[in-house]
Every structure is written in C-alpha cells, then in structure tokens.
N, C-alpha and C positions, 0 to 999 in steps of 0.2 A: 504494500500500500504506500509506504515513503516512497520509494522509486516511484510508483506512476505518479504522483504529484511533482516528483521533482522533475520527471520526464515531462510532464506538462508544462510545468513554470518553465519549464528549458527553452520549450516549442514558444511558448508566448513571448517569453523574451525575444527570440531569436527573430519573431516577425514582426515584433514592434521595433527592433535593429531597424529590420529591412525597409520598413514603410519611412522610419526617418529618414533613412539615407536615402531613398528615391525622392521623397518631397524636397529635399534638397539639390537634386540633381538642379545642372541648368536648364532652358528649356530653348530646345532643338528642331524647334519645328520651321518650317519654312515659313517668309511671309506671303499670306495670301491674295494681295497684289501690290507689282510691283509697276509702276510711273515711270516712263520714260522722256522725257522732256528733248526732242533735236527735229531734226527737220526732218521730213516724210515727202515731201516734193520741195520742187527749188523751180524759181523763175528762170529766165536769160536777160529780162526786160532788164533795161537802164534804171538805176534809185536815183530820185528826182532829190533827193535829200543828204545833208550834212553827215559823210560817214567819222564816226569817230574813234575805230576798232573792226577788226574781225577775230574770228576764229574758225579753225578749220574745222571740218568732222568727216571721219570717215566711215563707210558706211558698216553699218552691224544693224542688220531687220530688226526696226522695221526704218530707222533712220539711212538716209542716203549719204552720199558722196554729197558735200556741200561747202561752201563759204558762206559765214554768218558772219552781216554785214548791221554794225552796231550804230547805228542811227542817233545822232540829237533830237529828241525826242519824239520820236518814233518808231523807237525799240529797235528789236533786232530783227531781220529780213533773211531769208532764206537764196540765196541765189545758186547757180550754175558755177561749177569752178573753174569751167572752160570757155567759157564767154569771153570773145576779147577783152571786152569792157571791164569786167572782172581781171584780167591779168593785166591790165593797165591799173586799173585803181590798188590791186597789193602790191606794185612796184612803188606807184607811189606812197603808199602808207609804211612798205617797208625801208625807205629810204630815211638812214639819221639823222635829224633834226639838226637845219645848222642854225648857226648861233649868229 
C-alpha cells in the first residue's frame, strides 16, 4: 500500500514537471498573415514631380523588378527600371553633390 501511493505521488509529480515546462516553452507558431508593402506593377510614364530619393527593389512575388521614385510630396511612385527617363534621372541623382 506505501509503494502505490508513492508510485502515485511519483506519476503526479512527474506531470505536473511536464505541464510546467511546456507552459513555459516559447511559442513557435507561424504568423498568420504576413504584409508585404513594394511595388506589384510599375509605370514607364515620365513623374511630373520633385524626385527627392529612390530605391531599388528586386523582384521576389509578388513585388517586381522596380525603381521607387521618392516624390516631394507625393510619396513614392513605382516606375520601370528601364525606361530611358528613368536611367537619366539615377544618373542624375547618383551624381555627388558639388559644393
């Protein structure tokens, strides 16, 4: 009769261990959606506006091959990275500022 009680107490212990240590685990789950923010089409059309930045992006689906084109106040613009117009405008913005 000792023995099965302490064979008992042994088992309760043993999974009141285990439940603490899983509640403690971290948690591993994937997030359930993930937000992509780049460009998904791109113009060739000329920007009528003050560029003041770009940045490149290459493409990874569902975002394309583009140049984003950072506008004075009119945010950022998706363009063609092969458009003439476009390889004249980052030559020009790539050039170092003279003094």
């Amino acid at each position: 009769m000792y023995n099965s009680s302490l064979s008992q107490m042994f088992i309760v212990m043993v999974m009141l261990l285990l439940i603490s240590h899983t509640a403690t685990l971290p948690d591993f789950r994937r997030p359930t959606k993930v937000t992509t923010r780049c460009c998904e089409s791109i113009s060739s059309a000329k920007i009528p506006y003050k560029i003041v930045g770009f940045q490149r992006q290459n493409p990874l689906g569902p975002c394309v091959s583009a140049i984003i084109f950072f506008t004075e106040g009119n945010g950022a613009i998706c363009v063609h990275p092969k458009a003439p117009w476009v390889l004249r405008q980052l030559r020009e913005l790539e050039k170092p500022a003279s003094n």
